[in-house]
N, C-alpha and C positions, 0 to 999 in steps of 0.2 A: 548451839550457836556455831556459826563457821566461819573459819578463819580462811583467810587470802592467802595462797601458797607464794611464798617470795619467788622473783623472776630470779628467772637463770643469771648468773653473774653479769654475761656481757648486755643484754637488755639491762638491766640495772644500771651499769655504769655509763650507758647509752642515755638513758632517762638524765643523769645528774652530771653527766660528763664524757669524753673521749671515750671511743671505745675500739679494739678491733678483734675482730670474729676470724676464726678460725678458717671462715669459708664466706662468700661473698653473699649480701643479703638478697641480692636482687637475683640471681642466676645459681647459686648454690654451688658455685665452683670452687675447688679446693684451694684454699691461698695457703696451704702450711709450708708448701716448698718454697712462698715469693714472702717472707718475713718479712721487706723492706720495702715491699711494692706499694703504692700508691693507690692505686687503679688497679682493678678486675681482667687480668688480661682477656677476657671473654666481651665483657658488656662494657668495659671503661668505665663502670660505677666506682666511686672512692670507694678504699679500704676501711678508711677510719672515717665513723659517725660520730655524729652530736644532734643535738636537739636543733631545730633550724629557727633561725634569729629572724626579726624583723629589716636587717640589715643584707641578708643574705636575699629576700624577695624582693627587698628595693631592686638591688642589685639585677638580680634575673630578669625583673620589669625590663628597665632600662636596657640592658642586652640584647633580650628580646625583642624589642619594637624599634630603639634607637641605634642597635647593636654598637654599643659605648663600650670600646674595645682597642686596644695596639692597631690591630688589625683595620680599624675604619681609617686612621689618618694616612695609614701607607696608601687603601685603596684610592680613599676622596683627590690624595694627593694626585695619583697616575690617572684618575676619572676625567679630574679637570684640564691636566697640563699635556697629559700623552692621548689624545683620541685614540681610541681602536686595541690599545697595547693591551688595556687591561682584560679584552676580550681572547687576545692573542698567549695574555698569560696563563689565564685559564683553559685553554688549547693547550697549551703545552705540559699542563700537569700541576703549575702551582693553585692547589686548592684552598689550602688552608693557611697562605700567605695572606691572602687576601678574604674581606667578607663576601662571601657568594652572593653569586646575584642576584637571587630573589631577594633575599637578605637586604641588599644593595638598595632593587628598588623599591621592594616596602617600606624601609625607612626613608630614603625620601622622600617618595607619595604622604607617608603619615604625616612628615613635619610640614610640606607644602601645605597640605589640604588642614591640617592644625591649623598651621598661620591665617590662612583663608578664610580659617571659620569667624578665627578672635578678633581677625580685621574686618570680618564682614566685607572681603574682597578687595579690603583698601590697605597694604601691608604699612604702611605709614602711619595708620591710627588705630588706635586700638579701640573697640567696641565697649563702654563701661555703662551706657546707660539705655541700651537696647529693650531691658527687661522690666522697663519704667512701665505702670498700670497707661494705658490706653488715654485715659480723662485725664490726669496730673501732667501727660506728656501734652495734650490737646488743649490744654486749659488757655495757657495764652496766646495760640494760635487762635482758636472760639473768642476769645474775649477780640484782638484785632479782625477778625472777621464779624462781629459785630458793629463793633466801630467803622466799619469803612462801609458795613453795608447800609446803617443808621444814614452816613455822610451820603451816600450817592442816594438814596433814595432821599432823601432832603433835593438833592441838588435833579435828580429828575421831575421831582415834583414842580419846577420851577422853569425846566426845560419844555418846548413845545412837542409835538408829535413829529413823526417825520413821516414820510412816506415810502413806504417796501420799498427793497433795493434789492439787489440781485442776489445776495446774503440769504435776502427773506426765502425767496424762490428754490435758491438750493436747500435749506432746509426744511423748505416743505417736500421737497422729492425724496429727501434722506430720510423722513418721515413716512412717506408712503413705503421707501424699502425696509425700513425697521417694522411696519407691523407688516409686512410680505414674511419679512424673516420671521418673528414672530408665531406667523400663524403656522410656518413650516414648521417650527421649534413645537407646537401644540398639535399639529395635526397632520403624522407623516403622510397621508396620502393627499396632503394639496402639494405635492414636490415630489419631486423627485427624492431617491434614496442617497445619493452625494451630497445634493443639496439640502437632506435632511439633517445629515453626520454633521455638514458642514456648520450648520445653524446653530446645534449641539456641542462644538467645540468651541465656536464664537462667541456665546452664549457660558460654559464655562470659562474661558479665558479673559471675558469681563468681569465676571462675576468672581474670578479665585483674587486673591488677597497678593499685592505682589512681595513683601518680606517672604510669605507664608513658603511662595511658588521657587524664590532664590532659594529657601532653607531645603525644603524637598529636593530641588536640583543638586545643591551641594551635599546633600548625607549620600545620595547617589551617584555622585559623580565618579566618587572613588574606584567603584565595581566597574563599570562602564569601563572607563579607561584602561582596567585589569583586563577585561575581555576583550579589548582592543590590540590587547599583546601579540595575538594567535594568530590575527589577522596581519600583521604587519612584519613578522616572522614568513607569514607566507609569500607576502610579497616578498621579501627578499630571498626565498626559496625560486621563486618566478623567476626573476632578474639577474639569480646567478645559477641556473639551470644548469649551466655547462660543469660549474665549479667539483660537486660531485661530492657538496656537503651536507651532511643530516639535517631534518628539522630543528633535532635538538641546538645545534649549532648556532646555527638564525635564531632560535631562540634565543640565546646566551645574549648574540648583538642585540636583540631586542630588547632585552632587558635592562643593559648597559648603557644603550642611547637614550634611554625612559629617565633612567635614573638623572642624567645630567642634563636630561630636558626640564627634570621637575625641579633643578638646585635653578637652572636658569631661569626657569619662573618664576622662581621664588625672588632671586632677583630682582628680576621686574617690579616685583609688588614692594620692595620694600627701599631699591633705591631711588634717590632723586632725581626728576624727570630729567634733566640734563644728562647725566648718565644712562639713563637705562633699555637705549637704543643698544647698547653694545653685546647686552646679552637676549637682547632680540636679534641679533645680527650673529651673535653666535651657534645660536640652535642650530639652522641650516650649515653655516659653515664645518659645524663641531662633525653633523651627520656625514659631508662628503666628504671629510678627513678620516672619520672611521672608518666608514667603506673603502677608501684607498689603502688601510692599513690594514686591515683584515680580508678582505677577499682579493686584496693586488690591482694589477693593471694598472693602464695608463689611465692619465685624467679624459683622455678623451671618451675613454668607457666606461668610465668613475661619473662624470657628471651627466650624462643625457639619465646612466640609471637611477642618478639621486632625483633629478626633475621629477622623472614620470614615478616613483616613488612616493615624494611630495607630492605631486599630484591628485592620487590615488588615494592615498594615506589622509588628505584634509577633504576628500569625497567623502571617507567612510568615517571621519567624524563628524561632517555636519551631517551624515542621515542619522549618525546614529545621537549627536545633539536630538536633532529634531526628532527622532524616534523616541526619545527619554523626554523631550515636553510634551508630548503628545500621548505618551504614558501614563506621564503626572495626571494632564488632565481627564484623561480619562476613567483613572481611579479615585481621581478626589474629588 
């Protein structure tokens, strides 16, 4: 029979309590000269382990996705009130003042597109009965569409005939283009190949389910919008050509004006219509204050480049809107 050889001391007391090792677990570097250290001067892994608590992955969760931190209320504070600075700060070296910006606008993005989801796009109401069976939801809908269709046909029964109206006539032509379509939809060579796609996409976009086609848009929308980053960095790579700053850079702004586009939308959705002109009105204004704050110059060089910006910038999201329903449809 064989026994279990007892662990080495400090795994043991690691198992049932505090412990610290000699040398660091993760990198194997020597701590005997740093008795009082904390931290791994090498990897910044803690010195002293324990067993990890359900309170400690709450925690991480939470940092990680919502980064719930000292650090989030100094940035949120300067995000909102100062345009541009906090991009200026992170220029200048304060990194770890603030939550970095990707940081910055994935928690954003998360909490907007969260809210989005719960509200079913309407931040005012919460969605609680969405996941109701189809029949229990439809029941007294069917039952008053019975009743009323019972009453009118009682009440046509009683009414005389009329005579075709122009009504009649347009729907007989809408009838002739529905089996045209139709037949293209069954039989690519009576059409053309446009006009076949076309039939094909018409044809599913009746036919998709519209909850179904909004829930698909919104699990997507998030990624899209990420990818939309690159592009909109570049534009402002464009625009200040002269300036003689990194990509990297445009990045950073792009990230920072994302973030406070998504707090502003968020906004929208959940205050009261009387108000919520204001942080529609702000999005644009917030962008050519930050651009005045971070690449300089006068306004009079500040605004034509925010324009044509904007401009550019709501091109490449409705193609790219339209390119992700057009997606949908075509995979589902």
């Amino acid at each position: 029979m064989t026994t279990s050889q007892p662990l080495p001391a400090s795994l043991s007391q690691l198992h049932h309590g505090h412990a610290r090792s000699p040398h660091c677990r993760n990198c194997e570097q020597d701590l005997t000269p740093l008795p009082d250290a904390d931290y791994c001067p090498r990897c910044g892994q803690e010195t002293v382990l324990h067993p990890p608590s359900f309170t400690e992955f709450v925690h991480e969760f939470i940092t990680h996705y919502v980064a719930l931190e000292g650090a989030l209320w100094r940035t949120l504070r300067m995000l909102l009130t100062r345009p541009g600075q906090l991009t200026r700060e992170y220029f200048h070296g304060k990194r770890r003042h603030f939550v970095l910006p990707l940081r910055l606008y994935l928690t954003a993005s998360f909490v907007f597109f969260l809210v989005m989801k719960l509200t079913g796009g309407d931040g005012r109401h919460i969605i609680v009965g969405s996941h109701l069976p189809a029949t229990a939801a439809s029941a007294p809908a069917a039952a008053n569409s019975a009743a009323s269709s019972a009453s009118s046909a009682s009440a046509d029964a009683s009414e005389p005939e009329v005579e075709l109206d122009d009504d009649s006539v347009l729907a007989t032509i809408d009838d002739k283009d529905l089996q045209r379509e139709q037949r293209c939809l069954k039989e690519s060579d009576a059409c053309s190949a446009i006009d076949h796609f076309v039939a094909r996409m018409t044809h599913k976009a009746s036919a998709a389910h519209p909850e179904g086609m909004s829930h698909q848009f919104a699990a997507k929308a998030p990624y899209a919008v990420f990818l939309m980053l690159p592009f909109f960095a570049a534009l402002m790579k464009l625009a200040y050509l002269g300036r003689k700053r990194s990509y990297g850079e445009h990045f950073v702004f792009s990230l920072h004006v994302h973030s406070f586009w998504f707090i502003a939308l968020l906004c929208i959705q959940v205050l009261p219509n009387a108000v919520m002109v204001l942080p529609l009105l702000a999005i644009p204004v917030y962008g050519a204050l930050s651009m005045k704050r971070v690449y300089g110059g006068s306004w009079w060089a500040t605004l034509p480049r925010a324009l044509l910006i904007s401009l550019a910038y709501s091109l490449l999201l409705a193609l790219v809107t339209g390119g992700l329903a057009l997606w949908l449809l075509m995979v589902g």
